[in-house]
VONUKE-812267 format. One record per atom (N, C-alpha, C): x, y, z; residue in three letters; residue number from 1. Coordinates in steps of 0.02 Angstrom, whole numbers, m for minus. Layout:
residues N
> x;y;z;residuo;num
> X;Y;Z;ALA;NUM
...
This chain:
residues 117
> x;y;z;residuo;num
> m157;m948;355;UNK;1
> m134;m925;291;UNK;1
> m186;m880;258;UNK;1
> m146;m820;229;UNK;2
> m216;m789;176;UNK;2
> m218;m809;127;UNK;2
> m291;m801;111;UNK;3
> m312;m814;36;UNK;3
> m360;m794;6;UNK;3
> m367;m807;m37;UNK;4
> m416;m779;m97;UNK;4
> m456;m834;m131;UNK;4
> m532;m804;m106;UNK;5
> m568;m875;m124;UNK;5
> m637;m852;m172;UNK;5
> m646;m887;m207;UNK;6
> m712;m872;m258;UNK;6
> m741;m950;m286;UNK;6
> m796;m924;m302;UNK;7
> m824;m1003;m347;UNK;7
> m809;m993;m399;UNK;7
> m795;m1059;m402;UNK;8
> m773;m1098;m485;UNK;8
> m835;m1117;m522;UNK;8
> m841;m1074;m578;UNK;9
> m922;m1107;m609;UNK;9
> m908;m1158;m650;UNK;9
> m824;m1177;m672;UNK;10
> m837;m1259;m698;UNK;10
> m819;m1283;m658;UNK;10
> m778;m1289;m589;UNK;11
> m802;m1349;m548;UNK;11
> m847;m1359;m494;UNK;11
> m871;m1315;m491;UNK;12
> m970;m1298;m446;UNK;12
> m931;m1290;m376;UNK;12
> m881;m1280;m373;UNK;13
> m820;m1279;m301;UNK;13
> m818;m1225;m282;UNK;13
> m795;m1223;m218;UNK;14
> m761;m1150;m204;UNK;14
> m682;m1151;m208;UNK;14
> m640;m1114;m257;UNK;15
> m591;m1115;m262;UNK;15
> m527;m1073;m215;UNK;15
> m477;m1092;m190;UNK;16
> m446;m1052;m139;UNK;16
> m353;m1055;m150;UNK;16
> m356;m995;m188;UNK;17
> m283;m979;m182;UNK;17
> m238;m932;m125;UNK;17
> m183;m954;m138;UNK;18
> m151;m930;m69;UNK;18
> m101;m870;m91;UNK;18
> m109;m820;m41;UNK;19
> m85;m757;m43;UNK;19
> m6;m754;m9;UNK;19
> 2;m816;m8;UNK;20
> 58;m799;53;UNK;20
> 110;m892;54;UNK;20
> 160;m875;76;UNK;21
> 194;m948;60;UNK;21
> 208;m969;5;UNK;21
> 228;m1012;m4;UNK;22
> 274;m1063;m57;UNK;22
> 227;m1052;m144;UNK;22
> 153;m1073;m95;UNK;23
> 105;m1080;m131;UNK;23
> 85;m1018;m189;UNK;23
> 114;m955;m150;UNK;24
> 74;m884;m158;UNK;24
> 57;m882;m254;UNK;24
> 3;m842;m242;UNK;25
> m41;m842;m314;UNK;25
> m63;m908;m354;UNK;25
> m67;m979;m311;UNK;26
> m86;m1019;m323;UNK;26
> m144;m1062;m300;UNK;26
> m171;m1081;m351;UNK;27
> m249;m1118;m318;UNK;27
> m222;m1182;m276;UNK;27
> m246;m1194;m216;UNK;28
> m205;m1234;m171;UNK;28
> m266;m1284;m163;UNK;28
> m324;m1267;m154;UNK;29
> m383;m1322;m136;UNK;29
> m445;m1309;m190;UNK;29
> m490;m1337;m184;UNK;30
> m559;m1323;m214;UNK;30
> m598;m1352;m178;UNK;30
> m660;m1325;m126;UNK;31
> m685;m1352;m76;UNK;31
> m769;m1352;m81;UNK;31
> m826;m1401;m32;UNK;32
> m882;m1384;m66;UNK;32
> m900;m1307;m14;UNK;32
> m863;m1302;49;UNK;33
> m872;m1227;80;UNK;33
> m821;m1214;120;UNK;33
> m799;m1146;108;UNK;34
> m747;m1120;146;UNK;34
> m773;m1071;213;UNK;34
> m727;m1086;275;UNK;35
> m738;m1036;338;UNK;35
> m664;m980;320;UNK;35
> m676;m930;321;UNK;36
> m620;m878;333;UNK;36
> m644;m821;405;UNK;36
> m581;m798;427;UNK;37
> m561;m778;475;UNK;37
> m558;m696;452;UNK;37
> m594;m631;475;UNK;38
> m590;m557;450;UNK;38
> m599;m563;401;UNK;38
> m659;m584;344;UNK;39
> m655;m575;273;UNK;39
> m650;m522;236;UNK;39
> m639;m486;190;UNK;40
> m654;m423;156;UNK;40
> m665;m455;86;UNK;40
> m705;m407;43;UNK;41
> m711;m415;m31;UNK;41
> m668;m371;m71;UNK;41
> m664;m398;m100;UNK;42
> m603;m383;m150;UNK;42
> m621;m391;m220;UNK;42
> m614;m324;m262;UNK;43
> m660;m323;m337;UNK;43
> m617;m269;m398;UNK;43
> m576;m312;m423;UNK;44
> m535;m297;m486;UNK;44
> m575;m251;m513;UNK;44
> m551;m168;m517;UNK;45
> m598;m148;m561;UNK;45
> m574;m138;m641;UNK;45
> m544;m171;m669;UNK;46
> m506;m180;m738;UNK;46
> m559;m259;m745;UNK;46
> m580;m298;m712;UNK;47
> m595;m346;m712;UNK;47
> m675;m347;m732;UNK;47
> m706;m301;m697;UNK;48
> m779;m292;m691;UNK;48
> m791;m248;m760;UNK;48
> m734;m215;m779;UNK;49
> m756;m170;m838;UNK;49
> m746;m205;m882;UNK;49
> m704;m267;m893;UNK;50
> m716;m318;m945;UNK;50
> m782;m377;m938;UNK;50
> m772;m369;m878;UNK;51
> m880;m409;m887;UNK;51
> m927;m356;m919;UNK;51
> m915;m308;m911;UNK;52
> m956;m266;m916;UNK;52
> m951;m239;m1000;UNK;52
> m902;m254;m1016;UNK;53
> m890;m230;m1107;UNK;53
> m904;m300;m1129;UNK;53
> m872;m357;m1131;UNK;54
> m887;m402;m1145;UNK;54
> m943;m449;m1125;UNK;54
> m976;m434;m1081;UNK;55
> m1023;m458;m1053;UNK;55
> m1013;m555;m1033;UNK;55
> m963;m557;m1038;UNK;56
> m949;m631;m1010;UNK;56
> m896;m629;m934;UNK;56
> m923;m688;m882;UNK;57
> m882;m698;m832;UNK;57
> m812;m705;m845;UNK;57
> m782;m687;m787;UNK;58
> m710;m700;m768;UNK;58
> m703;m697;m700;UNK;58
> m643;m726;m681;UNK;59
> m614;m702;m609;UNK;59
> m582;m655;m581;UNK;59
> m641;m586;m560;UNK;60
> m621;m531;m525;UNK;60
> m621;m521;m460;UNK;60
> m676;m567;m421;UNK;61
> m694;m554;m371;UNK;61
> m704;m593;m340;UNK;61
> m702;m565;m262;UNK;62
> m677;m635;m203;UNK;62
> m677;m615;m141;UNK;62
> m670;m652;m97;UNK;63
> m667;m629;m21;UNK;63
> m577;m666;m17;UNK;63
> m547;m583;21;UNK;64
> m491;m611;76;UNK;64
> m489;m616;131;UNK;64
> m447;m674;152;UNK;65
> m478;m690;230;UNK;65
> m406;m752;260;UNK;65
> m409;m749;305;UNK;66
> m384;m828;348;UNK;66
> m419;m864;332;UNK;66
> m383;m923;324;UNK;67
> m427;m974;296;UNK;67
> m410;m1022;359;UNK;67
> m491;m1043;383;UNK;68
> m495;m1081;437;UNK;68
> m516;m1157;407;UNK;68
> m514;m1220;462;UNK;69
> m507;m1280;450;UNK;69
> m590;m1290;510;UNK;69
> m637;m1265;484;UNK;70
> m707;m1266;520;UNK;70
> m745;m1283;472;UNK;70
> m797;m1346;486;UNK;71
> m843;m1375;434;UNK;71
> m908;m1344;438;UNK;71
> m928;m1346;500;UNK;72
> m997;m1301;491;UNK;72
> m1002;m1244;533;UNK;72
> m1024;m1193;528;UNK;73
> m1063;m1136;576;UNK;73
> m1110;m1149;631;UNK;73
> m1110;m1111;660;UNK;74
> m1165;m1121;727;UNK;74
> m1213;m1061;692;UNK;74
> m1266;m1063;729;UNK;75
> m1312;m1009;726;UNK;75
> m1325;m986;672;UNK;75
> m1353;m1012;613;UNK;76
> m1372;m968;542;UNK;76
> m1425;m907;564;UNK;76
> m1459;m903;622;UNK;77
> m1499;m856;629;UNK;77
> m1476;m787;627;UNK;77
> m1394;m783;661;UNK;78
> m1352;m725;661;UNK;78
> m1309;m730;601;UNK;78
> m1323;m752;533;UNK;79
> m1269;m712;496;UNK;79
> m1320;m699;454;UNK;79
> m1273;m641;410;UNK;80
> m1316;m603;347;UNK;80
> m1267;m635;289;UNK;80
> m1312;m637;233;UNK;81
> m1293;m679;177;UNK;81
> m1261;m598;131;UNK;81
> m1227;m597;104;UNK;82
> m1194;m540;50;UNK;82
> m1184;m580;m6;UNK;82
> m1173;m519;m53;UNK;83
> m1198;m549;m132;UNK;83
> m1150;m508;m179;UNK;83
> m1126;m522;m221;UNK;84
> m1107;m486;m269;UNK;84
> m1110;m511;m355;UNK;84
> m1135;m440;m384;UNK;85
> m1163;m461;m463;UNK;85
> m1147;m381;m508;UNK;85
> m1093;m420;m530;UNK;86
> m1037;m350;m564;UNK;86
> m1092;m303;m633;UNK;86
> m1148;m337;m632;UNK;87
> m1190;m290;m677;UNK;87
> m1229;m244;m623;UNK;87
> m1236;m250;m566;UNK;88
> m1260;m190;m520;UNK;88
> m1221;m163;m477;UNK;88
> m1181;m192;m447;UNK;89
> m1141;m154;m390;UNK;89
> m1059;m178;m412;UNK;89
> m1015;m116;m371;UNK;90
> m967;m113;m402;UNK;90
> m924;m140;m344;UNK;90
> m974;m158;m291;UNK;91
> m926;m210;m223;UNK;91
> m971;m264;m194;UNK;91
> m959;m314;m149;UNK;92
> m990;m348;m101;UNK;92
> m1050;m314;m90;UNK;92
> m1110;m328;m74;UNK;93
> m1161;m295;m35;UNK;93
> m1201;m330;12;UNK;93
> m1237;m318;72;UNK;94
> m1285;m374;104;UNK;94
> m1320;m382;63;UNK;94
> m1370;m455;51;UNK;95
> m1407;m454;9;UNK;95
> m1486;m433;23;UNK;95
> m1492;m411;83;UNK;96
> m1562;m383;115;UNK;96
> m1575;m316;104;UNK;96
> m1513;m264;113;UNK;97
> m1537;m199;110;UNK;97
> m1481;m170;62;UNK;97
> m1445;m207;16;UNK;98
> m1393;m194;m33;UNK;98
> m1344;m142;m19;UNK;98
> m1349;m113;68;UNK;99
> m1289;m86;94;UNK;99
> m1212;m117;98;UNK;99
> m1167;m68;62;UNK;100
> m1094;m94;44;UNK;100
> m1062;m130;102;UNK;100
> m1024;m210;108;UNK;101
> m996;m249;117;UNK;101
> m927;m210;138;UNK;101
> m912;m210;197;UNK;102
> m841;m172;210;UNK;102
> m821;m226;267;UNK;102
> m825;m287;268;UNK;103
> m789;m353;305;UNK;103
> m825;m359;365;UNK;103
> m793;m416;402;UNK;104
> m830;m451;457;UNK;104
> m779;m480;483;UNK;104
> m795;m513;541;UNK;105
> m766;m571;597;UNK;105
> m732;m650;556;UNK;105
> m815;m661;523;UNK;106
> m817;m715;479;UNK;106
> m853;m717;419;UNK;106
> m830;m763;373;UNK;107
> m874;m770;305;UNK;107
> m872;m853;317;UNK;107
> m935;m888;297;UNK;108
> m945;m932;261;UNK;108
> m961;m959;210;UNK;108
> m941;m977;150;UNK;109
> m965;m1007;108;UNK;109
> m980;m1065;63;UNK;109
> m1055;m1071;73;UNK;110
> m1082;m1145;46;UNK;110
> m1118;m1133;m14;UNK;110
> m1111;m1172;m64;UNK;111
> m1178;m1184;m120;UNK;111
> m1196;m1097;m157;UNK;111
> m1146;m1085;m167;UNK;112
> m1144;m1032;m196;UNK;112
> m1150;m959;m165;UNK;112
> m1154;m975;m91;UNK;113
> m1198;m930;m46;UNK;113
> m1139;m884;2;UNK;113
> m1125;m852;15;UNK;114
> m1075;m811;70;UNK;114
> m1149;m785;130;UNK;114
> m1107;m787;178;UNK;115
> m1141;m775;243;UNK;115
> m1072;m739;312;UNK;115
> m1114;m692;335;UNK;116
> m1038;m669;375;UNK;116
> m1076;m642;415;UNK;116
> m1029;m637;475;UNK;117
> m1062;m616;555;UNK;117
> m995;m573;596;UNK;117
């Protein structure tokens, strides 16, 4: 199933609504980390220009992806962690060399952290 997943900063979760099915445009789980399948980022830009005037969070931004039923990763040595922070960049970026985020194989995310290979 696709979906659309971001952290929840009041429930310290990762939240995951579904793009597709019965469910569609609904928050279906809240997890402490999600595996997705081809992730891409995805960044409301009506969304970011209200963080950006108002200077308070909201929910603009997120990774879409398959959402897989995998608890942990193999190999942290091979993934790169990406970051996104709507007061500097206007998409996903790696967080090593802040080159733009244009998807992957996989995303993981734990503890606030995205990682993709």
């Amino acid at each position: 199933m696709r979906v659309f997943v971001y952290y929840n900063l009041h429930r310290k979760l990762w939240s995951i609504k579904a793009l597709e099915g019965d469910n569609k445009g609904k928050v279906i789980a809240h997890r402490d980390s999600v595996m997705l399948l081809s992730p891409e980022g995805k960044v409301s830009q009506a969304g970011r220009n209200r963080v950006l005037k108002e200077r308070r969070k909201n929910v603009h931004a997120g990774l879409v992806g398959k959402l897989l039923d995998q608890d942990t990763p193999w190999g942290f040595d091979m993934w790169d962690e990406i970051t996104y922070n709507p007061y500097k960049y206007d998409s996903f970026v790696y967080k090593d060399n802040e080159g733009v985020f244009d998807g992957a194989s996989l995303a993981w995310m734990q503890d606030r952290k995205v990682y993709v290979i």
